[in-house]
C-alpha positions in Angstrom: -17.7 -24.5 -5.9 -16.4 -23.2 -9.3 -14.2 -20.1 -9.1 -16.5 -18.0 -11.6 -15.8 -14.8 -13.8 -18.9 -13.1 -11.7 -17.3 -10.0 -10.2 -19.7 -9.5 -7.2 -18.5 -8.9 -4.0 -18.2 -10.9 -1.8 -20.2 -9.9 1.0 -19.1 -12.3 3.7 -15.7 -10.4 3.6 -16.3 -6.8 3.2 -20.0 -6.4 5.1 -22.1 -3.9 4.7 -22.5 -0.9 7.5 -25.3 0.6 7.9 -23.7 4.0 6.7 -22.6 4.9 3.3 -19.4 5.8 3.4 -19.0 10.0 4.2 -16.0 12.9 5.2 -18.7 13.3 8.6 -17.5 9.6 9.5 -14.5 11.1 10.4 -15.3 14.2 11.2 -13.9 15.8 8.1 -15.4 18.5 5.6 -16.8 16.5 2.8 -16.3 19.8 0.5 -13.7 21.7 -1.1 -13.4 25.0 0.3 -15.1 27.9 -2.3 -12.0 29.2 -4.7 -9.8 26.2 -3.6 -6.5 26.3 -6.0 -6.1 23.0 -8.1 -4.4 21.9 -11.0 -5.6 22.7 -14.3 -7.5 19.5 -16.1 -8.0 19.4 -20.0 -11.1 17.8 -21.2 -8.4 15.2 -23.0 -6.6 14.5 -19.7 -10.1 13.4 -17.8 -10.0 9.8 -15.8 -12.0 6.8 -17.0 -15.3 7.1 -14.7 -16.8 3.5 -14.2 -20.0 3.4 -12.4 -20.8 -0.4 -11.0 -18.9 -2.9 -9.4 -18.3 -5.0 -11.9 -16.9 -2.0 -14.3 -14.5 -1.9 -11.7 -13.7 -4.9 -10.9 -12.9 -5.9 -14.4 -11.2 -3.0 -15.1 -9.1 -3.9 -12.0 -8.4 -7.4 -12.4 -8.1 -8.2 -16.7 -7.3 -4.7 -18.1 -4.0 -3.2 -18.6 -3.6 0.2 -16.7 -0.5 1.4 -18.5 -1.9 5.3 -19.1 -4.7 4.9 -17.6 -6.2 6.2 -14.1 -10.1 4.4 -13.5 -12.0 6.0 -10.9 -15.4 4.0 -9.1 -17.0 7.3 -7.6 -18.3 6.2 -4.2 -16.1 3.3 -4.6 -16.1 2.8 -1.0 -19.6 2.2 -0.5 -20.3 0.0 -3.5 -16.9 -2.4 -2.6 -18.2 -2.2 1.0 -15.2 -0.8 2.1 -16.7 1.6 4.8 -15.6 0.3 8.0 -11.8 -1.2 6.6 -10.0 1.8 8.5 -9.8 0.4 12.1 -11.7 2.3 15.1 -8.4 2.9 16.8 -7.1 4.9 14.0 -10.8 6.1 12.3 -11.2 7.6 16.4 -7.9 9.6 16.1 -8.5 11.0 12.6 -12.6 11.9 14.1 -10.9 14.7 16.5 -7.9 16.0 14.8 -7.7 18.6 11.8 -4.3 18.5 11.5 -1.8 15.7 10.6 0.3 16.9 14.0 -2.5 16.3 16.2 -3.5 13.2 14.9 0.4 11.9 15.3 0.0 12.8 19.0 -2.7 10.7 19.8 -1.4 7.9 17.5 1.4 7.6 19.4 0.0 8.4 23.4 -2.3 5.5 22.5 0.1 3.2 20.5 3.2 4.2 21.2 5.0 1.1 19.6 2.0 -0.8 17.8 2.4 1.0 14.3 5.8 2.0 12.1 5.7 4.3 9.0 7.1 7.0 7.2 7.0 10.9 7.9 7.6 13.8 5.1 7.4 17.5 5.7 7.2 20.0 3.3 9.1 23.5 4.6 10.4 24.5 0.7 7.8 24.8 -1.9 7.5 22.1 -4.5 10.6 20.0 -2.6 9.4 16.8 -0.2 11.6 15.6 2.6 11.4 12.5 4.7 12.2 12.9 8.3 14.8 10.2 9.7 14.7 8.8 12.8 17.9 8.3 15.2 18.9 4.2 14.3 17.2 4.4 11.5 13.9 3.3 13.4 11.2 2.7 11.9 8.7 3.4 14.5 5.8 6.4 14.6 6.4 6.7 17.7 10.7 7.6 17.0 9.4 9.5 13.5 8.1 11.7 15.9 10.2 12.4 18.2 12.2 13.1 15.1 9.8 15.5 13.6 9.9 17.4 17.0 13.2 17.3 17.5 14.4 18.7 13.8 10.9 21.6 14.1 12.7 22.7 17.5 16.2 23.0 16.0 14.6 25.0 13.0 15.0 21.9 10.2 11.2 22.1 10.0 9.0 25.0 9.9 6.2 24.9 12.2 3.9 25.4 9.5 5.3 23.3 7.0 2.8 20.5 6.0 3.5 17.1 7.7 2.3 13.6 5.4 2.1 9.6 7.2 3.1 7.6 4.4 2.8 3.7 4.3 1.6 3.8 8.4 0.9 -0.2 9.1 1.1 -2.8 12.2 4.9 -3.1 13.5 5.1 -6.6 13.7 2.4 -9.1 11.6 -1.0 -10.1 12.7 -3.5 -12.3 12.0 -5.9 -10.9 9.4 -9.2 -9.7 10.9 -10.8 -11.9 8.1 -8.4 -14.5 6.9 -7.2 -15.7 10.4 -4.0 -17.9 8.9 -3.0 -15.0 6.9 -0.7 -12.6 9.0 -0.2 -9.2 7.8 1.2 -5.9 8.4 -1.4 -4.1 6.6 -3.5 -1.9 9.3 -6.7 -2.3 7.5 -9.4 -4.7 8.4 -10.4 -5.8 5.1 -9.4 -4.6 1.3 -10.6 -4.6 -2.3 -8.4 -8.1 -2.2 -11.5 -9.3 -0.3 -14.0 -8.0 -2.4 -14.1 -11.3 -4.8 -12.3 -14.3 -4.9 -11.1 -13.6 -8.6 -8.7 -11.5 -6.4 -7.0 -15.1 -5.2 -6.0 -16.0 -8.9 -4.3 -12.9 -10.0 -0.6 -13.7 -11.1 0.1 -11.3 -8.0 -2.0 -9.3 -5.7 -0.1 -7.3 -2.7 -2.0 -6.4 0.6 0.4 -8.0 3.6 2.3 -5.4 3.6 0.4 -2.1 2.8 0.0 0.7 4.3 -2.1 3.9 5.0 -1.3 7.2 4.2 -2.7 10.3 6.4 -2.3 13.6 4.3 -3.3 17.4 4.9 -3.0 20.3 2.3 0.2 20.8 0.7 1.0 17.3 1.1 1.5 14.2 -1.2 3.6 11.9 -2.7 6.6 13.4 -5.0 7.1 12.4 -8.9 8.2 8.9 -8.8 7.7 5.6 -10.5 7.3 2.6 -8.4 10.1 0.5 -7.8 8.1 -3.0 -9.3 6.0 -1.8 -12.6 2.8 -3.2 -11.4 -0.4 -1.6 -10.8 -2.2 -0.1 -7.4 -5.7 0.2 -6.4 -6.2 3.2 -4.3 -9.3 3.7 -2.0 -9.6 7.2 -0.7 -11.8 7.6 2.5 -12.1 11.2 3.3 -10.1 14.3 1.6 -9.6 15.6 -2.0 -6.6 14.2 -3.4 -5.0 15.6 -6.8 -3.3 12.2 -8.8 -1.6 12.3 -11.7 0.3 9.9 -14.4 2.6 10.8 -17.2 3.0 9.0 -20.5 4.4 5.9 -20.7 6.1 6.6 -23.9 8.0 9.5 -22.5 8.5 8.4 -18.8 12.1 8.6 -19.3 12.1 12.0 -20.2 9.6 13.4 -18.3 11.3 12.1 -15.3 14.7 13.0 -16.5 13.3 17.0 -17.0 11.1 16.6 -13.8 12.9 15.0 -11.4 12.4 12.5 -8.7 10.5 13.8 -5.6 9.3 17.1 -7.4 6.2 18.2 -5.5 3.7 20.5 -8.0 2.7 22.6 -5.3 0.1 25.4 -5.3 0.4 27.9 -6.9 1.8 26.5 -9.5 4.7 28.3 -11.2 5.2 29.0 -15.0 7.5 25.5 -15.0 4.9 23.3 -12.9 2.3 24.8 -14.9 4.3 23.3 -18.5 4.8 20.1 -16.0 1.0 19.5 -15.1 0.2 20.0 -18.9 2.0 17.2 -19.7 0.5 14.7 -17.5 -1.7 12.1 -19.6 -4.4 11.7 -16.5 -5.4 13.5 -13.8 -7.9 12.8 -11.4 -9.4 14.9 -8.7 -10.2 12.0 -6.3 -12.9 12.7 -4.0 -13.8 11.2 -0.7 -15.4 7.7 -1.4 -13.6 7.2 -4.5 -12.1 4.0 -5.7 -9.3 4.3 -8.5 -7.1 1.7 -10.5 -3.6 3.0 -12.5 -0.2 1.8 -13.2 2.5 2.4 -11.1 4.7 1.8 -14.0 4.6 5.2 -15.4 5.6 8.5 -13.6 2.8 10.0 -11.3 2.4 12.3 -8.1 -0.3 13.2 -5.9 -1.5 16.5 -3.8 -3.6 16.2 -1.2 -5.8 19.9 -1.6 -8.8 21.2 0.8 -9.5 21.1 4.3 -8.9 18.8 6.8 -7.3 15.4 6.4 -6.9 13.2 3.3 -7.0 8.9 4.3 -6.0 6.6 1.6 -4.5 3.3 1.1 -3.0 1.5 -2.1 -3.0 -2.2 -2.8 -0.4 -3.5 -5.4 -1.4 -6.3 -8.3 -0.7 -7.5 -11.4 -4.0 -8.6 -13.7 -5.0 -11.4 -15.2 -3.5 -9.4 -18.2 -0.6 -10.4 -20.7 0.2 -6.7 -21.3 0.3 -6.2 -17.4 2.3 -8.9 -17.0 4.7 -8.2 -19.6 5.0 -4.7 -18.4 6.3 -6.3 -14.9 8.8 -8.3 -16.5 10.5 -4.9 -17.2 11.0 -3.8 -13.8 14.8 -3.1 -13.5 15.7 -3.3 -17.2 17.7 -0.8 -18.6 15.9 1.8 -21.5 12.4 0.5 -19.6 12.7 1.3 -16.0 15.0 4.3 -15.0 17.5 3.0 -12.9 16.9 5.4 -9.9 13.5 3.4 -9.2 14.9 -0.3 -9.4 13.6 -2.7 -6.5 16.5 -4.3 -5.2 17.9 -7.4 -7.7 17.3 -10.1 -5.2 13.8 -8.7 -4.2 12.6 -8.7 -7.5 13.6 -12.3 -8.1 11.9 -13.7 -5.2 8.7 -11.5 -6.4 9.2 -13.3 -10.0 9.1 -16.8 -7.9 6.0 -15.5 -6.2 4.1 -14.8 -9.8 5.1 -18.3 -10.9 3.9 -19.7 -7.7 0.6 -18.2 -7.8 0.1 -18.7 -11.5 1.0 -22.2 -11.4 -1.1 -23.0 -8.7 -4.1 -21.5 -9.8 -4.0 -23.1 -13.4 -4.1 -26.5 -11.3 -7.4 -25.9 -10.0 -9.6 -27.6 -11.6 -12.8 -25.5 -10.6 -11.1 -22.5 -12.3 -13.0 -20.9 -14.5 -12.6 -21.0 -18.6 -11.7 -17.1 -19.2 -9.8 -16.6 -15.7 -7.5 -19.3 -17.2 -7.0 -18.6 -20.7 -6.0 -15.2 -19.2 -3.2 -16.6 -17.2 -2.4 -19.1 -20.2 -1.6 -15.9 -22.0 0.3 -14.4 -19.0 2.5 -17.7 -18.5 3.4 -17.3 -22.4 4.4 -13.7 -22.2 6.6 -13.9 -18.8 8.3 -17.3 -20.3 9.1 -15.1 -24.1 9.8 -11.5 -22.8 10.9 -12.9 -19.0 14.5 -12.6 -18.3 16.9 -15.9 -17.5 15.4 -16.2 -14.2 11.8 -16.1 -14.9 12.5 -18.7 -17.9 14.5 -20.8 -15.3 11.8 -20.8 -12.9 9.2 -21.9 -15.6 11.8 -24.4 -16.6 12.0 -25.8 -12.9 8.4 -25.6 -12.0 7.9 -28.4 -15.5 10.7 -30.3 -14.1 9.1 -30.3 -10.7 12.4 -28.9 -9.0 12.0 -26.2 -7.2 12.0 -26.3 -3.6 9.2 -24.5 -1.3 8.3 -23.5 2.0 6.2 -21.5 4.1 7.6 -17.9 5.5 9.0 -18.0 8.4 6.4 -16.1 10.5 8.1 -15.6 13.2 10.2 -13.8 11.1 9.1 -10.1 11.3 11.5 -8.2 12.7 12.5 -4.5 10.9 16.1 -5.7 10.7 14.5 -8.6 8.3 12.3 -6.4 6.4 14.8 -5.1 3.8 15.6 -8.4 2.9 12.0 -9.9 2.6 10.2 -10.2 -0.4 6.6 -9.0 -1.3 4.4 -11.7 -0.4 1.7 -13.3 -1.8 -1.8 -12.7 -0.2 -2.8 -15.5 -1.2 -3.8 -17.9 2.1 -2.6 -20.4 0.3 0.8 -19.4 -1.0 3.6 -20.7 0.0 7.5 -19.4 0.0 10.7 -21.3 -1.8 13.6 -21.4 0.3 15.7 -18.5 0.8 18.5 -20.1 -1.0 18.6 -20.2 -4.4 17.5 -23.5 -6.6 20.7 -26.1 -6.6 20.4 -26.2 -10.5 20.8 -22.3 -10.6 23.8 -22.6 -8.2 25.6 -25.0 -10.6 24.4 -22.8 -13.8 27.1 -20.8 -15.6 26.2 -17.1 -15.8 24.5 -17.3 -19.0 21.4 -19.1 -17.6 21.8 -18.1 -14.2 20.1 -15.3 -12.0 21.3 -12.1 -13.8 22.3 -8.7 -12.3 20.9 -5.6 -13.4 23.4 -5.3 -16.1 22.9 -8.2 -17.4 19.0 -8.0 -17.3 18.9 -4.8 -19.4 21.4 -6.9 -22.4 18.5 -9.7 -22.2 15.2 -7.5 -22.5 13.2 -7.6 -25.4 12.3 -4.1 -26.5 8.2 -4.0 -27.4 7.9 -0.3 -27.1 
């Protein structure tokens, strides 16, 4: 069957529940409190408000995002995304009001099944993650932690607690895709909402995670480490998001800060802060939303009751997107403080090849899906540093080497060192060594450090 530019859903994947999607469906309040403080929002600095499917869909997979935030108001129900929050964590989240009680019943039913991240939020406008002993990465150790560090007076007892990136501790197979084995704790994503998804130069789910948020808490100024693009889905909660230009992301986040937190009330300095923001978007329980994670941005989770949200990262069908990724970790485009480890981003650039090259083989693929990734092959050969040329160089010559990730493989000592995978069921890995050729190359054509990447970038500001 031809893979066609048709954005519907694919209802085999995400089915629909009998239910639209609602706050009640996890025994949330569905509205903001009367008076509820929130961030000023200019009529210029408004979101993008799609209204079908395939607004969204397009908007997700062959649009740029770069100063953009797109929102799909009850997103969740029209991507049939409902149900994708598992019963053994939607159960938890049912009975609890608060992000402590829901962390004691995550853990007294699964202990050891789930790793994430924990933040608290004792000084206004500052976030702090709370480390476990070892450097585990286990829930169940986080909070031990959290207790441990509230009881020696490190933590207030009031201070607001946030579950950031919460997924499986060791990979699964995927409810849906049974040879795919993931992290992610969801059952199903917007990944599975068409096929389309498949062809993207990159589309990251294996590995995401789900954030559990209360008032107060959020996730700090910060650019992503890779400048690609998220789609978030927001179940239940009111969540404040916010992007700052592009063309002053260096700035703003020099003057900012990384990790600033624009907590209510605002003071006179976070006021001048949120008035610079390009976009802001009061996301609302059921809302879908697409953005760049290139750019500086921050979130707030306001109102009662808990905030549940997940993020899946891609890069369109889009030559701008994709020569915005080349960027990542070059010098005067991507402050240095939010680089992705050199060796990481490599073996994401062999990824993109891998998935681009594949797909244009197809010969089912649709005319507009691949003039789009015609475009995207030109821009990552041009503006691509020596590594991404060298791959493209290798895959014409037929060189490069390939094989399947080690599975087995998924141990947290390993995850440092493991790229971002693809999704794709079909993808496969290239050896953890790097291409003879490269090996034998002189440091002029070979894989470049950071240093070296910024000297090679081509400036298209």
């Amino acid at each position: 069957m031809q893979v066609e530019a048709a954005l519907t859903i694919d209802t085999a994947s995400c089915p629909q529940t009998a239910t639209d999607v609602r706050c009640a469906h996890f025994g949330q309040p569905e509205q903001l409190p009367a008076g509820e403080p929130l961030w000023p929002i200019r009529d210029d600095q408004l979101p993008e408000i799609v209204n079908t499917v395939d607004e969204f869909l397009d908007a997700c997979l062959f649009q740029t995002h770069i100063d953009r935030i797109v929102v799909l108001p009850n997103g969740m129900n029209l991507l049939r995304q409902q149900d994708a929050i598992p019963e053994r964590l939607a159960r938890p989240v049912s009975t609890s009001s608060t992000i402590r009680e829901l962390l004691d019943k995550l853990v007294s039913q699964d202990a050891d099944h789930f790793r994430a991240r924990l933040w608290h939020y004792s000084v206004h406008g500052m976030e702090k993650e709370v480390k476990a002993e070892a450097k585990s990465k286990l829930l169940s150790q986080k909070v031990a932690a959290l207790k441990t560090q509230q009881a020696a007076g490190l933590i207030t007892e009031t201070a607001p607690i946030y579950v950031s990136e919460l997924r499986h501790t060791v990979k699964q197979h995927h409810p849906i895709e049974k040879d795919e084995l993931v992290k992610t704790a969801t059952a199903f994503d917007v990944y599975d909402c068409t096929p389309l998804s498949r062809c993207m130069p990159l589309w990251e789910r294996s590995e995401g995670g789900l954030f559990f948020g209360e008032r107060g808490t959020g996730s700090g100024f910060h650019i992503d480490q890779c400048m690609w693009s998220n789609v978030g889905r927001n179940w239940c909660g009111y969540k404040l998001f916010a992007i700052f230009p592009w063309a002053s992301r260096f700035s703003v986040v020099e003057t900012v800060g990384k990790g600033k937190m624009l907590h209510m009330p605002l003071s006179d300095e976070d006021l001048l802060i949120v008035q610079q923001a390009k976009t802001i978007a009061l996301v609302k329980p059921g809302d879908a939303f697409v953005f760049s994670g290139a750019q500086p941005h921050t979130a707030l989770c306001v109102g009662d009751g808990l905030n549940i949200s997940a993020y899946e990262s891609l890069v369109p069908a889009n030559s701008e997107a994709v020569g915005t990724l080349v960027r990542s970790n070059i010098k005067d485009m991507h402050p240095k403080m939010f680089w992705m480890d050199d060796e990481d981003l490599d073996e994401l650039y062999e990824d993109v090849v891998d998935n681009m090259q594949r797909t244009l083989k197809r010969p089912d693929l649709e005319q507009r899906v691949r003039s789009r990734l015609d475009e995207c092959v030109t821009v990552m050969r041009a503006k691509g540093d020596a590594y991404c040329k060298e791959l493209w160089r290798q895959e014409e010559c037929g060189k490069r080497r390939r094989r399947r990730e080690d599975d087995a493989s998924s141990s947290d000592s390993e995850d440092k060192s493991r790229r971002p995978s693809s999704t794709s069921a079909s993808s496969g890995n290239f050896s953890d060594e790097h291409p003879k050729s490269l090996l034998e190359s002189d440091v002029n054509h070979g894989p470049k450090s950071k240093k070296v990447r910024s000297e090679l970038a081509v400036a298209v500001d």
